[in-house]
C-alpha positions in Angstrom: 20.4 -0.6 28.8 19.1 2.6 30.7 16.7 3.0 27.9 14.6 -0.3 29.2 14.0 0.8 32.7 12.9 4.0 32.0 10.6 3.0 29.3 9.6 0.5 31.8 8.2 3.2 33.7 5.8 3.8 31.6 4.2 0.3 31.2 0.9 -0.4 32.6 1.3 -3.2 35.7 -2.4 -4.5 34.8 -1.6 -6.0 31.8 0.0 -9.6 30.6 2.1 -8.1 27.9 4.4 -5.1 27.6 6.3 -4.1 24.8 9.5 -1.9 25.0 11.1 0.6 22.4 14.3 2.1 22.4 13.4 5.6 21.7 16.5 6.1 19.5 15.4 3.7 17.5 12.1 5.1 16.7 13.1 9.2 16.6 16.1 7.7 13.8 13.4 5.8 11.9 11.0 8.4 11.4 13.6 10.7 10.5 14.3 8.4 7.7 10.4 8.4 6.8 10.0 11.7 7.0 12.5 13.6 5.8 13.2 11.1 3.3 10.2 9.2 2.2 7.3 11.1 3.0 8.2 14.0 1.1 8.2 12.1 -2.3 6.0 10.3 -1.6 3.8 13.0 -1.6 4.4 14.9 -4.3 3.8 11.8 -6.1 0.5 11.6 -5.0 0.0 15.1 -5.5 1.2 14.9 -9.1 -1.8 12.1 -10.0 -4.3 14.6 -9.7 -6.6 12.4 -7.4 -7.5 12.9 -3.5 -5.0 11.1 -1.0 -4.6 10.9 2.7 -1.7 12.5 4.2 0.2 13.1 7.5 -0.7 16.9 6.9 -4.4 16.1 7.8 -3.7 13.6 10.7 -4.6 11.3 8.7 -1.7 8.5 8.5 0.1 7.8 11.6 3.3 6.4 11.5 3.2 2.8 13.5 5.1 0.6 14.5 5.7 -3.4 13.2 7.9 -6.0 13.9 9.3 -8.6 11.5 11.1 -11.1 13.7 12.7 -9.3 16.2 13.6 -6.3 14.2 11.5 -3.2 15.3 10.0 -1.1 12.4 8.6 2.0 11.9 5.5 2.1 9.2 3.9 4.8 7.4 0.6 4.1 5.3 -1.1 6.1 2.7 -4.0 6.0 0.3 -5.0 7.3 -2.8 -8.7 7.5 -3.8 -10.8 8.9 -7.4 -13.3 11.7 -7.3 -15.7 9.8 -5.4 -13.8 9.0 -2.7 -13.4 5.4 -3.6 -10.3 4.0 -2.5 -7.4 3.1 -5.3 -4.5 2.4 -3.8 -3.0 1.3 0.2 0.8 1.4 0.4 2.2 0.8 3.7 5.9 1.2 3.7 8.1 0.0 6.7 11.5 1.0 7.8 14.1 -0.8 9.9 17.5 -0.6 10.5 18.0 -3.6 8.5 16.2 -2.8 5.3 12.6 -1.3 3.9 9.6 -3.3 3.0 7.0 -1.8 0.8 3.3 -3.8 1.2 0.4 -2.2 -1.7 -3.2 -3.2 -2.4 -4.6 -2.0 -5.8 -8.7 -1.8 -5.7 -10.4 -2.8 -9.0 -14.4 -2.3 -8.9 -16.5 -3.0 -11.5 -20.1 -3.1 -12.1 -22.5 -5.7 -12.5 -22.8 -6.1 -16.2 -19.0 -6.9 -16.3 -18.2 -10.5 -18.3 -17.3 -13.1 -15.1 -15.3 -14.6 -17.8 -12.8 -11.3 -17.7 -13.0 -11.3 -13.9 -11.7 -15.2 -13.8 -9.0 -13.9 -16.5 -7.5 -11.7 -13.7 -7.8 -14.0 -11.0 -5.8 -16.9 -12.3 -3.2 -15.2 -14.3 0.3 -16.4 -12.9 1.8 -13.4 -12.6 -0.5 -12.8 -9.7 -0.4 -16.6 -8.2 2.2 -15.9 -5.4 -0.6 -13.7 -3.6 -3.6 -14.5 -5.4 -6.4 -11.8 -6.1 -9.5 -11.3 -3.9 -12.6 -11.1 -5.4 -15.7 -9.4 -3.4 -18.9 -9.0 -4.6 -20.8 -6.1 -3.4 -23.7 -4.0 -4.4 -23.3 -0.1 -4.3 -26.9 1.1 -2.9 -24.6 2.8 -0.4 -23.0 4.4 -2.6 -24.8 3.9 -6.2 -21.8 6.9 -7.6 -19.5 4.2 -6.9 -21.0 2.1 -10.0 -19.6 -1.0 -8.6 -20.6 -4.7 -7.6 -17.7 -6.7 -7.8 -13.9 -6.1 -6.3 -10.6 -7.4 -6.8 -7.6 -6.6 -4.8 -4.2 -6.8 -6.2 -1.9 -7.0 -3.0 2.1 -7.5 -3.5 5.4 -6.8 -1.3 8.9 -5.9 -2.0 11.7 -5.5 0.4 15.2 -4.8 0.2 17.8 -6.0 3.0 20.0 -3.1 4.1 20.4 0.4 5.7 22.6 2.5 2.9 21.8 5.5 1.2 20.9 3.6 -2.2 18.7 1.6 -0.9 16.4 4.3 0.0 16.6 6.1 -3.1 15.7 2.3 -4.6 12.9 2.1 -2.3 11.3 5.4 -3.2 11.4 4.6 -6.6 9.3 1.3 -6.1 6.8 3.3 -4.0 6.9 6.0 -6.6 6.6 3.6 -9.9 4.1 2.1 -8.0 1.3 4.9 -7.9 2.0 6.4 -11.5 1.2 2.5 -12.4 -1.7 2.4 -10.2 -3.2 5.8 -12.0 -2.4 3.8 -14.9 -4.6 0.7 -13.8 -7.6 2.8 -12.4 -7.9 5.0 -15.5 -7.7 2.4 -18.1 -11.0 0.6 -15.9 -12.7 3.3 -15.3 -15.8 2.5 -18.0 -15.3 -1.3 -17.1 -14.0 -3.6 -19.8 -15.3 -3.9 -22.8 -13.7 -6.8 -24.4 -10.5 -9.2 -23.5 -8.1 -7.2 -25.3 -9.1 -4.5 -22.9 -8.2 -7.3 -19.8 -5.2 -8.5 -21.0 -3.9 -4.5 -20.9 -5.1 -4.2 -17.4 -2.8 -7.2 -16.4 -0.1 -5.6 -18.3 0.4 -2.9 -16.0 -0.8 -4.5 -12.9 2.4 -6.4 -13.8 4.6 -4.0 -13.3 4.0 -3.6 -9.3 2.0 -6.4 -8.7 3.4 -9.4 -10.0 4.5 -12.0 -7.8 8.4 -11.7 -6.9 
């Protein structure tokens, strides 16, 4: 328990709320991260070809996040297209009891899209355990952009455990995950066209976004 007082030390007397972490803990958790993790994770990104955030650039902190009372140690990244408009958020969270793997997929369109395609994507079932978002906002700010209306895809996945394989298993989702979402962007990038076109996007949205 030595651990407690002398994080204890640290805690500021003013407020109504302190929150203790065993330092073991965290240093064996973001060993995992990063020496595991991190490093294929971004070669993966590297391999799409589009901008990304990354830990080299200070970027992406690693943070921490507690499911119940389990403490765990989170590292997000992003992938974005040429004009810096975001594509992808993955935030993937390590434990000592298993890994949890949170992503948000952007869609933007523009203005002359058919409303009829948009409400195609929002009530599909594969997506009805976390239901689509659907923004609408113009792109004066940034007319390169080209877009007016956005739908988030968001979806989890999480695996109970702390072996070897599931790690390995875990990368793999993060890793299927941005090749799909490379996928997604680049088959939307002149908007849709007709519901044939749609029904491919959900396709691969599919694959990492359907509703386990």
């Amino acid at each position: 328990m030595s651990w407690i007082y002398e994080e204890a030390r640290y805690a500021d007397p003013q407020k109504d709320r302190v929150i203790l972490e065993n330092p073991a803990a965290v240093r064996e958790l973001d060993e995992v991260l990063m020496g595991q993790y991190y490093p294929r994770i971004r070669q993966a990104l590297q391999e799409t070809g589009y901008p990304f955030s990354s830990i080299d650039d200070g970027k992406i902190p690693i943070e921490s996040r507690w499911d119940g009372l389990d403490l765990g140690r989170c590292l997000t990244f992003m992938l974005f297209d040429d004009f810096d408009c975001p594509i992808l958020r993955g935030s993937v969270t390590r434990s000592r009891d298993g890994f949890m793997f949170n992503r948000e997929f952007f869609l933007g369109l523009p203005r002359t899209t058919d409303p009829s395609f948009l409400f195609r994507i929002m009530a599909d079932e594969a997506f009805a355990g976390t239901i689509p978002s659907l923004t609408i906002e113009p792109s004066e700010i940034r007319p390169e952009w080209n877009t007016y209306y956005w739908i988030t895809l968001e979806s989890g996945s999480g695996i109970a455990g702390s072996e070897w394989t599931l790690d390995q298993a875990a990368i793999g989702d993060i890793e299927e995950t941005i090749k799909t979402s490379v996928e997604m962007y680049e088959a939307t990038i002149e908007g849709f066209a007709t519901m044939t076109d749609v029904e491919q996007f959900i396709a691969l949205a599919r694959r990492c976004f359907e509703a386990s």
